[in-house]
N, CA, C and O atoms as a GROMACS GRO file, in nm:
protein
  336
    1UNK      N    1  17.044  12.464  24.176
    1UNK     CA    2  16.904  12.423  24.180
    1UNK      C    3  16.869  12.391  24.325
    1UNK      O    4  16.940  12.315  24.390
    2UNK      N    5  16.741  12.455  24.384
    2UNK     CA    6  16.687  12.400  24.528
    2UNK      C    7  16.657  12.292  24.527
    2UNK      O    8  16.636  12.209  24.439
    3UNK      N    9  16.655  12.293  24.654
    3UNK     CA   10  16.612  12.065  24.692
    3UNK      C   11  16.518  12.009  24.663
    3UNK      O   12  16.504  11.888  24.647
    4UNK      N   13  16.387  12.150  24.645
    4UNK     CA   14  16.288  12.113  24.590
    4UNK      C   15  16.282  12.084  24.425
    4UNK      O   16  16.207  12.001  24.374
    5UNK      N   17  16.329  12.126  24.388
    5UNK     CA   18  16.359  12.151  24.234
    5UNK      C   19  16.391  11.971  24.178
    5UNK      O   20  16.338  11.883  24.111
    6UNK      N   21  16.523  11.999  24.265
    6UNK     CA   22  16.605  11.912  24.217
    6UNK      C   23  16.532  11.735  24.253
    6UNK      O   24  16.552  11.639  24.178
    7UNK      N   25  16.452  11.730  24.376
    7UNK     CA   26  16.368  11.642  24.409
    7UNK      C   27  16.239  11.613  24.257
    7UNK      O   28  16.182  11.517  24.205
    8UNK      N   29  16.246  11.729  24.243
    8UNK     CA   30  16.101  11.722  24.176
    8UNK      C   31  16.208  11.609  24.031
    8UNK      O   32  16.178  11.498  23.986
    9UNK      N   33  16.334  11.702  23.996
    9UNK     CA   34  16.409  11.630  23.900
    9UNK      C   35  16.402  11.468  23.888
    9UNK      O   36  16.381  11.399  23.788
   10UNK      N   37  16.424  11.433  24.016
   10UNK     CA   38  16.446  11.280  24.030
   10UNK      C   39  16.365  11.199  24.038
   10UNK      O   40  16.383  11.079  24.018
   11UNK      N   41  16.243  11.263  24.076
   11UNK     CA   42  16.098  11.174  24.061
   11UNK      C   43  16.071  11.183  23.940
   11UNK      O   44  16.028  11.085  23.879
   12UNK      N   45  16.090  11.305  23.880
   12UNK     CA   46  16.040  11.258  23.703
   12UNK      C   47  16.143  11.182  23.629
   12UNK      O   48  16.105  11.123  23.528
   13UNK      N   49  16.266  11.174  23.664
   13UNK     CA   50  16.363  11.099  23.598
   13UNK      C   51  16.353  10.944  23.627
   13UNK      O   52  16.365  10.856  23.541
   14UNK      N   53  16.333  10.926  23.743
   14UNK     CA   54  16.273  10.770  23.846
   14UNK      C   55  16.166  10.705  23.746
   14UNK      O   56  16.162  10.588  23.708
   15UNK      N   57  16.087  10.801  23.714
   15UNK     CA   58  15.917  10.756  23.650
   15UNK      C   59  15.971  10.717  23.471
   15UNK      O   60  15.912  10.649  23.387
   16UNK      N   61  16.067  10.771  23.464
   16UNK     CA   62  16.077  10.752  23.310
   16UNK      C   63  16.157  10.685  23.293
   16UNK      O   64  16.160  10.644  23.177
   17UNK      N   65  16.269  10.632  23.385
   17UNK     CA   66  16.361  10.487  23.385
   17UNK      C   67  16.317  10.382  23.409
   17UNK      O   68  16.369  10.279  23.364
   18UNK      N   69  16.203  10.382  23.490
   18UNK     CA   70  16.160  10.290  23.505
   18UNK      C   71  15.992  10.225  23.437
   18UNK      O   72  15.928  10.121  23.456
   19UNK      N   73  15.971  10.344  23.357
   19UNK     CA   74  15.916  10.320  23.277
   19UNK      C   75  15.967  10.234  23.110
   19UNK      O   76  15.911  10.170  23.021
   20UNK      N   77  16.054  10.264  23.132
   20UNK     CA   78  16.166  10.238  23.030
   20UNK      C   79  16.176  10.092  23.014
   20UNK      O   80  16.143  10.010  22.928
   21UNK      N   81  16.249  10.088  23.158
   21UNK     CA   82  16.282   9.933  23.205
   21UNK      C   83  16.168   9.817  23.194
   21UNK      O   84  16.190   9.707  23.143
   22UNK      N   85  16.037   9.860  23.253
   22UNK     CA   86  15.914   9.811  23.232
   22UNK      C   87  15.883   9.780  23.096
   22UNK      O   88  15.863   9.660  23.079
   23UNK      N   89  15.870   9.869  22.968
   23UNK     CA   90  15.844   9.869  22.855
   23UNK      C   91  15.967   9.718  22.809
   23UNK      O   92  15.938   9.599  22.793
   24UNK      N   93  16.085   9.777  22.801
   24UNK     CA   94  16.209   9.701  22.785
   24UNK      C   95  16.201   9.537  22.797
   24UNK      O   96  16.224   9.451  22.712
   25UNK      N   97  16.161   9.526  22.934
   25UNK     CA   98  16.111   9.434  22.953
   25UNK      C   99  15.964   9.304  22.891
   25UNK      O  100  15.955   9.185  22.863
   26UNK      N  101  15.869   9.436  22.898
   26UNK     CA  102  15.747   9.346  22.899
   26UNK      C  103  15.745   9.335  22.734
   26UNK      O  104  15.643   9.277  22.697
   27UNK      N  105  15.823   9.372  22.634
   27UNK     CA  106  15.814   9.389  22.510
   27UNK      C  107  15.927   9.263  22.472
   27UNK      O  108  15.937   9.234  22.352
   28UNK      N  109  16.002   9.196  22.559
   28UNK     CA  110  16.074   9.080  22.500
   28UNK      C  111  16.212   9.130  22.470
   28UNK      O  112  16.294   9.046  22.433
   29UNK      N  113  16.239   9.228  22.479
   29UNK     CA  114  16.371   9.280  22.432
   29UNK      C  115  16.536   9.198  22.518
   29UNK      O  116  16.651   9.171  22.485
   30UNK      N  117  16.466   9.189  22.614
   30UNK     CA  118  16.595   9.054  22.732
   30UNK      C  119  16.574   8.997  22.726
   30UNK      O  120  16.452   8.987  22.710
   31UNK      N  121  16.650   8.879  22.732
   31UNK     CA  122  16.644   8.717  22.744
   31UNK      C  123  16.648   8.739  22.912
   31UNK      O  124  16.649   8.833  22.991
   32UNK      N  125  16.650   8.563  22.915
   32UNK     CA  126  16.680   8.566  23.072
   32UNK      C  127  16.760   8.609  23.127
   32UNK      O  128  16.709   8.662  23.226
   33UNK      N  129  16.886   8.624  23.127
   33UNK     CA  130  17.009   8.694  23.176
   33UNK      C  131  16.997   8.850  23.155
   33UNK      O  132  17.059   8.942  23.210
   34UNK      N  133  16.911   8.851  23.069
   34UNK     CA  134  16.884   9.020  23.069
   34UNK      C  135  16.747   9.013  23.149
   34UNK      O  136  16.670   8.949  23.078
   35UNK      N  137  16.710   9.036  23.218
   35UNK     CA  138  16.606   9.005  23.349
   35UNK      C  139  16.700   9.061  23.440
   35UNK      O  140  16.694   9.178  23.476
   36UNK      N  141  16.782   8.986  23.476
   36UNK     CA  142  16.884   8.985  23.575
   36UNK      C  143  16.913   9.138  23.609
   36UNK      O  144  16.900   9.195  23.718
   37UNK      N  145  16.966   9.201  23.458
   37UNK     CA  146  17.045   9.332  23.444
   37UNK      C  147  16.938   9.445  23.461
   37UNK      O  148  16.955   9.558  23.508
   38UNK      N  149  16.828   9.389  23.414
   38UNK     CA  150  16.676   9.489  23.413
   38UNK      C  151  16.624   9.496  23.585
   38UNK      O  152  16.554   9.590  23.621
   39UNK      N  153  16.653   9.420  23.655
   39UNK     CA  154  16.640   9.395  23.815
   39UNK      C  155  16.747   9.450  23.898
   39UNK      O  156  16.729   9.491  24.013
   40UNK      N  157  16.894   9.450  23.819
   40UNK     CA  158  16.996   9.521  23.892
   40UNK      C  159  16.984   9.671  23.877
   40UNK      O  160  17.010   9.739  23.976
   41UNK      N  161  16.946   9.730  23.762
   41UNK     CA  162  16.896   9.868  23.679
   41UNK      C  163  16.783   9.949  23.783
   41UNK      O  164  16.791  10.063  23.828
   42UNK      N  165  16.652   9.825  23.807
   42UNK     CA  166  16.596   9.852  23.858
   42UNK      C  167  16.614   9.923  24.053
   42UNK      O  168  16.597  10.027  24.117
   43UNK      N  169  16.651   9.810  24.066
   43UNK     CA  170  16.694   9.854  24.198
   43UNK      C  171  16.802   9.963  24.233
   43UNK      O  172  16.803  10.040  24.329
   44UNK      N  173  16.888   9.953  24.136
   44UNK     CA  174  17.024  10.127  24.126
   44UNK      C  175  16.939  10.207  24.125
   44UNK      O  176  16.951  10.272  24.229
   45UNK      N  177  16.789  10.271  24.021
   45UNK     CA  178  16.769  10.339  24.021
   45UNK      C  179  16.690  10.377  24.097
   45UNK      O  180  16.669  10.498  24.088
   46UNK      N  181  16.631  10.322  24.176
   46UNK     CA  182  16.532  10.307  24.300
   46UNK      C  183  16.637  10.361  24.450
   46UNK      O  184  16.606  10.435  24.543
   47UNK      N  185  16.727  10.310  24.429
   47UNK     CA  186  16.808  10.332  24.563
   47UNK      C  187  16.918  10.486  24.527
   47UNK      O  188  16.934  10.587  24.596
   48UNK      N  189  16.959  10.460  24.437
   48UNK     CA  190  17.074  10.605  24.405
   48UNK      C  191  17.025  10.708  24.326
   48UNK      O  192  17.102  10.797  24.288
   49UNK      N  193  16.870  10.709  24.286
   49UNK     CA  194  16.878  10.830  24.188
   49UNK      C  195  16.944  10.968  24.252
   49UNK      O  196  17.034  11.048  24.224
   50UNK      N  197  16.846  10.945  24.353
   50UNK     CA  198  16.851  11.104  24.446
   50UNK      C  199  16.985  11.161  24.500
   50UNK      O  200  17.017  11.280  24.512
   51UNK      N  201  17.059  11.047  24.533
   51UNK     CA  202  17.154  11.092  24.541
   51UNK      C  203  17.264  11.149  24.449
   51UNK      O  204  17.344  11.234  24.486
   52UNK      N  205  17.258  11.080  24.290
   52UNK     CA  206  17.300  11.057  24.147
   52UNK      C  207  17.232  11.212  24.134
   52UNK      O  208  17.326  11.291  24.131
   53UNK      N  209  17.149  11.257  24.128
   53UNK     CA  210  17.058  11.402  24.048
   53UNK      C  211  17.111  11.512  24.124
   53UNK      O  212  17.078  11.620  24.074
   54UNK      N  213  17.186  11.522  24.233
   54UNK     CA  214  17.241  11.620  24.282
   54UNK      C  215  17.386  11.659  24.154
   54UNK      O  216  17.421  11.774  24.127
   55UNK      N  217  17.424  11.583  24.117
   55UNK     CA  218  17.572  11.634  24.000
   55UNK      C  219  17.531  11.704  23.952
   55UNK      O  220  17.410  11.719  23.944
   56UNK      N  221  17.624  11.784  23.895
   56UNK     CA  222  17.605  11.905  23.816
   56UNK      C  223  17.586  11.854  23.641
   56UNK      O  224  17.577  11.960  23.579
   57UNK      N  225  17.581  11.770  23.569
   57UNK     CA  226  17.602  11.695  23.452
   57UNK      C  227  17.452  11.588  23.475
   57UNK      O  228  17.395  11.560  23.370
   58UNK      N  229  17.395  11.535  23.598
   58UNK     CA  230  17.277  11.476  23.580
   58UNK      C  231  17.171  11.483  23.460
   58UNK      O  232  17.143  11.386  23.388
   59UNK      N  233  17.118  11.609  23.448
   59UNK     CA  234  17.011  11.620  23.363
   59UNK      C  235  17.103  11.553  23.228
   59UNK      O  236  17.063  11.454  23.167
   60UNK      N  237  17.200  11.607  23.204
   60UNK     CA  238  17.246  11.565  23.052
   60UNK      C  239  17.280  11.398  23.039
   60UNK      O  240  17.278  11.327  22.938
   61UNK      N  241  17.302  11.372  23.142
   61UNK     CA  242  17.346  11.236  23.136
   61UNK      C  243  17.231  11.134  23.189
   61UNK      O  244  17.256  11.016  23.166
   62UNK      N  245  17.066  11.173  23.281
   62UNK     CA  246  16.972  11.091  23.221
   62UNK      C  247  16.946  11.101  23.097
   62UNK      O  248  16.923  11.002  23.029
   63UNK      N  249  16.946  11.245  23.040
   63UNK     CA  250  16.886  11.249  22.930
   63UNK      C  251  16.936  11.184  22.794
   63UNK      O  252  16.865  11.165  22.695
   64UNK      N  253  17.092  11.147  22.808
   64UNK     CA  254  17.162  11.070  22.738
   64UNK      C  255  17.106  10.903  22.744
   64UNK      O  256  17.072  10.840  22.643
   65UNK      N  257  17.105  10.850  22.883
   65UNK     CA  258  17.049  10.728  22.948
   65UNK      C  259  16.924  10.718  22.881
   65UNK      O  260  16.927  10.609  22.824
   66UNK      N  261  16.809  10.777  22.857
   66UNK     CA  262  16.681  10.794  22.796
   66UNK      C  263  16.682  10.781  22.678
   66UNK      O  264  16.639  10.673  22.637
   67UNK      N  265  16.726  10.868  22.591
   67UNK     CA  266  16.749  10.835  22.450
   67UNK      C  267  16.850  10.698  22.423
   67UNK      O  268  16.861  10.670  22.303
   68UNK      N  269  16.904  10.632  22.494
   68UNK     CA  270  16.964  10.499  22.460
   68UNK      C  271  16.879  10.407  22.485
   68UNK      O  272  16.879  10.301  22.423
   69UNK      N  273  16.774  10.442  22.602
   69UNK     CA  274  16.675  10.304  22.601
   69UNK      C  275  16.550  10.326  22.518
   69UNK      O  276  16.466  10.239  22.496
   70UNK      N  277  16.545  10.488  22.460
   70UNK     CA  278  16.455  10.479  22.362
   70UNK      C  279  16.494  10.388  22.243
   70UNK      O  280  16.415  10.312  22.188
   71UNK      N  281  16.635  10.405  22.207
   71UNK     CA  282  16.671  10.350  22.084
   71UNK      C  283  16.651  10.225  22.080
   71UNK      O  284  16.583  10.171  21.993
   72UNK      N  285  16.708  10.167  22.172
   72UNK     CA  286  16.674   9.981  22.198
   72UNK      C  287  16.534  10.011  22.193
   72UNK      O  288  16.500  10.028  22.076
   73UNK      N  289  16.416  10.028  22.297
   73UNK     CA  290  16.288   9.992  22.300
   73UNK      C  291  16.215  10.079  22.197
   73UNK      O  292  16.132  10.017  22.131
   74UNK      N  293  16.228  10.211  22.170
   74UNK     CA  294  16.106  10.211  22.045
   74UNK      C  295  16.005  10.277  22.134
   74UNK      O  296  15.891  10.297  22.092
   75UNK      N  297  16.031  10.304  22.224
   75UNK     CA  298  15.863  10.321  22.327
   75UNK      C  299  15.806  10.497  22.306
   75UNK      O  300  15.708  10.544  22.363
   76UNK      N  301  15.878  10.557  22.229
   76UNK     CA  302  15.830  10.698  22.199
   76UNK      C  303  15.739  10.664  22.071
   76UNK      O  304  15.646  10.738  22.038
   77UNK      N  305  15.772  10.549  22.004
   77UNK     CA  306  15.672  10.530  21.858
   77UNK      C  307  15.549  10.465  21.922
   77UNK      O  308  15.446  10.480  21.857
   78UNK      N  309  15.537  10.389  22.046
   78UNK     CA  310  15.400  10.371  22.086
   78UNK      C  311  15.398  10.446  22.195
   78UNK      O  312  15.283  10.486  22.181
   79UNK      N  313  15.426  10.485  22.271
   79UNK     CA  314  15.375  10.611  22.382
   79UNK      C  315  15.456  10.694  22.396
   79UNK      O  316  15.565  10.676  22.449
   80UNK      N  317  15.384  10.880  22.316
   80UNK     CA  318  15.417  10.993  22.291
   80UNK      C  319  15.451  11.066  22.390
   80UNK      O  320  15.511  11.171  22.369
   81UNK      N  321  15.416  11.022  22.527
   81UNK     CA  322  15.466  11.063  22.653
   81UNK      C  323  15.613  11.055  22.682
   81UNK      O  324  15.672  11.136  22.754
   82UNK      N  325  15.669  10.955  22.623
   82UNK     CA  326  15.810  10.898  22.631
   82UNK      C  327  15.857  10.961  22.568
   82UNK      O  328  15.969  10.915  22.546
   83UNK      N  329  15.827  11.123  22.475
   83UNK     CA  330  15.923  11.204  22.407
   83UNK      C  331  15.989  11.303  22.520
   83UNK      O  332  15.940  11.367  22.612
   84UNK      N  333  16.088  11.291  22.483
   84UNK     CA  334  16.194  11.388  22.538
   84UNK      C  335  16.262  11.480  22.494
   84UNK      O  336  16.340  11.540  22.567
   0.00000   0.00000   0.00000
């Protein structure tokens, strides 16, 4: 995959983890100590995606990452955008 490609990969993968995390969050699903982990999450994925989306196994393994925070949050049953 070109750099462009693969760029384009990680900004849409960026937008939907952290959309995730956001939902995750603002819906009550962490306690306080889960704050913590939603802020450490946050910032990994902010700082290493791009570098993380170059593997050859990436796509399968956000897409694994996605469907696990669908399952906890639920956020495809209120926003249809969040289908994958």
């Amino acid at each position: 995959m070109d750099a462009e490609k693969r760029r384009a990969l990680s900004d849409f993968y960026r937008e939907e983890f952290l959309r995730y995390l956001d939902h995750i969050e603002a819906v009550g699903i962490v306690d306080e100590n889960g704050r913590e982990v939603i802020a450490r999450a946050r910032k990994t994925v902010l700082s290493d995606l791009d570098r993380v989306c170059w593997r050859e196994h990436f796509p399968a393994l956000a897409e694994k990452l996605l469907q696990n925070f669908d399952t906890l949050s639920h956020l495809t049953q209120v926003d249809p955008r969040a289908r994958h």
